[in-house]
N, C-alpha and C positions, 0 to 999 in steps of 0.2 A: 393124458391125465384122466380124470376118474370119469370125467364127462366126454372121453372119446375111448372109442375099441382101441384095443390094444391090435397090431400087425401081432402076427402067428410066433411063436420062441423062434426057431429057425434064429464257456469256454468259449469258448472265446476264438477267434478265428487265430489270430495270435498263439495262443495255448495249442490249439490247435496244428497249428503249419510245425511247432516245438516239436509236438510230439509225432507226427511224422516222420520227420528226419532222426528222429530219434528209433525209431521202428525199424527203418530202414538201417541203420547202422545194427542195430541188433540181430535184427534177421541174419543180417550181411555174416558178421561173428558167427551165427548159430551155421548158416552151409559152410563154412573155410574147414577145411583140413579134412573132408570126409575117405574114406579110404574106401574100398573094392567091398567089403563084407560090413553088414551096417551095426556088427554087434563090434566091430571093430575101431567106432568112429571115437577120434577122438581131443584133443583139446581144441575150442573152439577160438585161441587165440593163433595168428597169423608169426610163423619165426621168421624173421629178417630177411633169410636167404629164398624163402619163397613168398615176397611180398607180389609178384608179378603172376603167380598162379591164381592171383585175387581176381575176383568181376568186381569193379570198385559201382559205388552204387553211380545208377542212369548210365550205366554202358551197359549197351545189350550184347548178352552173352552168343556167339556162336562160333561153335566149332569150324576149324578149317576140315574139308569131310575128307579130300584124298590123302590116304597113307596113314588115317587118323587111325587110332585103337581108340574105341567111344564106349560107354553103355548108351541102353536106350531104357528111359521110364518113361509109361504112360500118362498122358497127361490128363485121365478120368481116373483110373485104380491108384497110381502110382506106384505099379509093378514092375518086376523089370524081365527085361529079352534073357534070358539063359539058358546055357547047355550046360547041362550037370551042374556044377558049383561055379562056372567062369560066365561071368556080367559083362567082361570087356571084348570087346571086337574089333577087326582094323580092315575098315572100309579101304577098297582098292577102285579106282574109276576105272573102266573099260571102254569110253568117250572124250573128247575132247574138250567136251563141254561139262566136262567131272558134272551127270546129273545121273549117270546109269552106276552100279557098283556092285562090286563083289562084298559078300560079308565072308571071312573067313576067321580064324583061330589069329592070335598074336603074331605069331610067325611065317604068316599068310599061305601055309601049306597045306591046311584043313578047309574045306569046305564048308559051308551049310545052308540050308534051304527050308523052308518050312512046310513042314507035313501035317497030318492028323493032331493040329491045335501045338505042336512043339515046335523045335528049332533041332535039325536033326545033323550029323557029319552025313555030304556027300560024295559021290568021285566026282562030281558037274559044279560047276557055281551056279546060283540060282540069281539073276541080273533085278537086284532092287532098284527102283528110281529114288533119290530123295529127297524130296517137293517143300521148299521152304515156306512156311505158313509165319502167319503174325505170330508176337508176343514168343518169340524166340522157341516157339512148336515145327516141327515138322512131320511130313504124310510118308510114307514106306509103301509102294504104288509093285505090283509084281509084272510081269510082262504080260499077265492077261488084262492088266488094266485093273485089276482087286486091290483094295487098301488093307494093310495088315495092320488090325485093330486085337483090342484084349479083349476079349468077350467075357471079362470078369467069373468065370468058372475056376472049380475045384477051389483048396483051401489054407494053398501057401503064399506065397511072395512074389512066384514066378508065374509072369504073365502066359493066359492062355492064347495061343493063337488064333484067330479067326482070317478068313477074305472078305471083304465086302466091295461090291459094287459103288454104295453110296458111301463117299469120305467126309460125309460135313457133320457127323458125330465126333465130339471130345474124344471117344475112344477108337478114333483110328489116326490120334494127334500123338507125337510124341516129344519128349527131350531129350536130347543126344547130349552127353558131355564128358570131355575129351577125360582121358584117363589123370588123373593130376589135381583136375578143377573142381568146382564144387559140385556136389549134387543139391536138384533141388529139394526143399522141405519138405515132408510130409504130414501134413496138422490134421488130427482126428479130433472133431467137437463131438463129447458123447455127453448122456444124459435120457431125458424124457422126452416130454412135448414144447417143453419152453427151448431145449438145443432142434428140435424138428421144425420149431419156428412158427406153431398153431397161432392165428388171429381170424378171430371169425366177424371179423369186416372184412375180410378180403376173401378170395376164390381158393378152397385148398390147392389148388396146383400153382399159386402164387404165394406158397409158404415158404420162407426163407429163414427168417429169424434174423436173429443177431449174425448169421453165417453172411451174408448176403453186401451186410454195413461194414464188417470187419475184410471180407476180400475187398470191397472197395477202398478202404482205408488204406490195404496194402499197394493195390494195384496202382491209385492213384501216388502213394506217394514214392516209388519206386519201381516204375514197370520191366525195369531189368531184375526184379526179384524174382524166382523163379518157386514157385510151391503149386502143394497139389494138396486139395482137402480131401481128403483118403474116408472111406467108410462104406457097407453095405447099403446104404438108404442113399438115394439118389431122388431124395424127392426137392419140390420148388426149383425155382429159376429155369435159364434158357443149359440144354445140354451142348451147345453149338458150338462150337470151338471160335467161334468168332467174338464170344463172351470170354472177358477177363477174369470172368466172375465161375470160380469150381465150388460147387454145392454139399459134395456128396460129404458124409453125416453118419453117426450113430445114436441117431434123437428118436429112440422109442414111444412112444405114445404110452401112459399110463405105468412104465416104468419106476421101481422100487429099489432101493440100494440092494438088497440083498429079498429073495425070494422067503418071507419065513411066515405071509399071510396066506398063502394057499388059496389066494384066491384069483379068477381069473379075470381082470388082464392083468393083474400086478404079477407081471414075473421081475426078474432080479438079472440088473446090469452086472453084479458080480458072478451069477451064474453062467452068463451067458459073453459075455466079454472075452474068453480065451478065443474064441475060432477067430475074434474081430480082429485083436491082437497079432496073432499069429500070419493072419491073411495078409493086413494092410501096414505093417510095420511102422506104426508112426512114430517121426519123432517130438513132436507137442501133440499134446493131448489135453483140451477144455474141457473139464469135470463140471458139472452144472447137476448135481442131483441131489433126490430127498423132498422135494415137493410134496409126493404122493404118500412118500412113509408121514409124513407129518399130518396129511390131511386124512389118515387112515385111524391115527392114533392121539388126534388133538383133543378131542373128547375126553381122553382117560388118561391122558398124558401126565408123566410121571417122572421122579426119578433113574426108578429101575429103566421103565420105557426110553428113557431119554441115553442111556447107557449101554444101553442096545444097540439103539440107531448108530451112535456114534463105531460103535466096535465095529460095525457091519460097514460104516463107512472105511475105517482106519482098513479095515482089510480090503477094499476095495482100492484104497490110493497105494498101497505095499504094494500088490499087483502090479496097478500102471508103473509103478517107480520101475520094478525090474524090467518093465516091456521097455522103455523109452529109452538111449543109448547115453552116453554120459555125460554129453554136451544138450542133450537136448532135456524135454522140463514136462512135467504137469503141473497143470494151474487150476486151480481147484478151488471152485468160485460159492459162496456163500448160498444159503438157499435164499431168492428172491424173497421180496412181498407179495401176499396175496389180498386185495379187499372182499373177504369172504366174511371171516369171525372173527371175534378178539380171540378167542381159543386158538386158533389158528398161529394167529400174530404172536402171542406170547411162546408157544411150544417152536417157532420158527425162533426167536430171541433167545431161547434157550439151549437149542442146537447148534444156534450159530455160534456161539461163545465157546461150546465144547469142540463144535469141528476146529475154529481160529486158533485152539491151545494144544489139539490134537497137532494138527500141522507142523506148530514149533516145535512140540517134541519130535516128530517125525521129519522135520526138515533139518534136523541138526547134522551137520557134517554132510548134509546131500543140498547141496544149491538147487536139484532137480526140481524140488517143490516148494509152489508158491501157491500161496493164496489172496484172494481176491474178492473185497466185498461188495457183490453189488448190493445186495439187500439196502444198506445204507443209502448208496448213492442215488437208488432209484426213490426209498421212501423222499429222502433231503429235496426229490422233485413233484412228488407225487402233488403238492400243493397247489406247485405252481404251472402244471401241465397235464393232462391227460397220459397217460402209461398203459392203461389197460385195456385188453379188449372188452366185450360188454360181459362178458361172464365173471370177470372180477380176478379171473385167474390169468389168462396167458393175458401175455402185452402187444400192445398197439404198434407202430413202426418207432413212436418215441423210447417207450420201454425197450424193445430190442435193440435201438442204438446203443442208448447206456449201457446196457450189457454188452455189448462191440468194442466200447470205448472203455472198461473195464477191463476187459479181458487184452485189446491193446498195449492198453499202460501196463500192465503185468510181464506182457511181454518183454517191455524195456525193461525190466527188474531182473532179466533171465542172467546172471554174474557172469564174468567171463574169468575162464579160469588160466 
């Protein structure tokens, strides 16, 4: 936000325990019925004849490995293993102890092996180990003892390949699942500094935000849930695969809905969102933006101004709607409070009313979009707790709950068709 550089373009315990379970049955809906091609996925209700290809919630999901045909998604990017356009593979064991395998093609006559960052046909099998890790992850170990991790390069969907020595990075974890079953989620929080999670009581490398309260919400109340918070920024928390907890984030610092200030750091989420898109395929995506247009324009704020912002946002959420597949949702969260200025406050009440009518017109016939006020929920506490950090702008660990618990209950809201 305006007080930090911007990175380069490039309830009750009761209510509570409720809405968990309630989370968990959503999500559960949201992976059923995914299919090989993610532009392909589709009704997130479960038909009769394949209620048994369901992970019913707290059963942990794992695949049986030998003879299996699996994908593999990373459990840092959440990219996946592929040759040319095919995701699925059918692990063969070569051991007794089904822990050494072959990866080859579906009809196990193809080869493959990984070369110069791909996944290549060989005449040889190339002998993977497959090392079962907590939280229903596993390590891809090669016979020099190197873990094959995504080393997050180039700027599609298909994981790059790496070797590495040390495997206790998130990105040498993966998820295998059998061809059939679900795949796990992948949720992108985009936004500014309030989705990057800035509180200046605390150590910027312990910046989480509301990303940090909402995976724990999941993980705790469902650890057979299987998702992957997808984004370029990998900043706050532990990378360690031995954390429940995935961080990674499209929460820009000083970020604008649309670039039309020219000034620098305010560049525009709408401008620059296509490669993030494209890269990390998500299927939920937390919209949290407009902070900074607001605090750019509250001074002189207007009408016309106010009719702007909105346009800039309404084409920013048409965007996400096409990226996200047709089961899955953007949720598209109010602009916060700030204790800055009444000019502030007022031009923030004024946008929010226009994004909340925007929405409905734009959610008509798309259950994909939802909206979400925190603004409300956070002022309705501002009284009675502390929310902010000391600049008046980002929030304290209580204000980033709310926004966690916001963006939760919305989740429950996601319709099943």
């Amino acid at each position: 936000m305006r007080k930090y550089k911007s990175e380069p373009k490039s309830s009750k315990k009761g209510q509570r325990l409720l809405l968990f379970v309630i989370i968990g049955s959503i999500f559960l809906m949201l992976s059923c019925n995914r299919v090989k091609n993610k532009g392909d996925i589709t009704d997130i209700s479960v038909p009769t004849d394949r209620q048994h290809d369901t992970v019913q919630a707290g059963e942990m999901y794992s695949p049986p490995l030998t003879g299996t045909v699996c994908s593999f998604m990373n459990c840092d990017t959440g990219r996946m293993i592929r040759f040319e356009q095919n995701e699925y593979f059918k692990l063969t064991a070569v051991d007794q102890g089904e822990t050494h395998f072959m990866i080859t093609d579906e009809t196990g006559n193809v080869y493959y092996r990984v070369l110069n960052g791909a996944l290549i046909e060989s005449d040889s099998p190339q002998i993977i180990e497959i090392l079962p890790a907590a939280q229903q992850k596993y390590r891809l170990r090669t016979e020099n003892g190197e873990y094959i991790r995504d080393n997050d390069h180039g700027s599609h969907n298909t994981a790059v390949l790496a070797e590495d020595t040390n495997g206790d990075d998130i990105s040498c974890y993966w998820y295998l699942t059998e061809e059939g079953k679900s795949q796990p989620i992948r949720i992108m929080p985009l936004g500014d500094s309030l989705t990057n999670g800035v509180d200046l009581s605390i150590p910027a490398s312990a910046h989480t935000g509301y990303r940090e309260i909402l995976c724990s919400v999941i993980a705790a109340q469902d650890p057979s849930f299987r998702f992957v918070f997808v984004g370029s920024q990998r900043s706050g928390g532990s990378t360690k695969a031995g954390s429940p907890l995935l961080y990674r984030h499209e929460g820009h610092n000083a970020y604008v809905i649309r670039d039309i200030y020219h000034i620098d750091p305010y560049y525009g989420i709408f401008d620059n969102v296509e490669p993030w898109l494209c890269k990390y395929c998500p299927d939920v995506i937390l919209l949290m933006i407009g902070t900074n247009d607001i605090m750019l324009t509250c001074h002189a704020f207007s009408e016309d101004v106010c009719q702007q912002l909105v346009s800039n946002w309404e084409m920013l959420v048409e965007r996400l709607m096409l990226a996200v597949p047709q089961n899955g949702a953007v949720i598209a969260a109010s602009v916060p409070p700030a204790n800055i200025s009444a000019s502030f406050t007022s031009a923030v009440l004024t946008f929010n009313k226009q994004i909340r009518d925007c929405t409905a017109k734009l959610a008509e016939g798309q259950p994909s979009l939802i909206f979400t006020d925190v603004f409300s929920v956070i002022t309705d506490h501002m009284t009675k707790e502390s929310v902010f950090s000391w600049d008046g702008l980002h929030f304290n660990e209580n204000g980033y709950r709310m926004i966690a618990n916001q963006f939760a209950e919305a989740l429950c809201t996601i319709p099943k068709q």
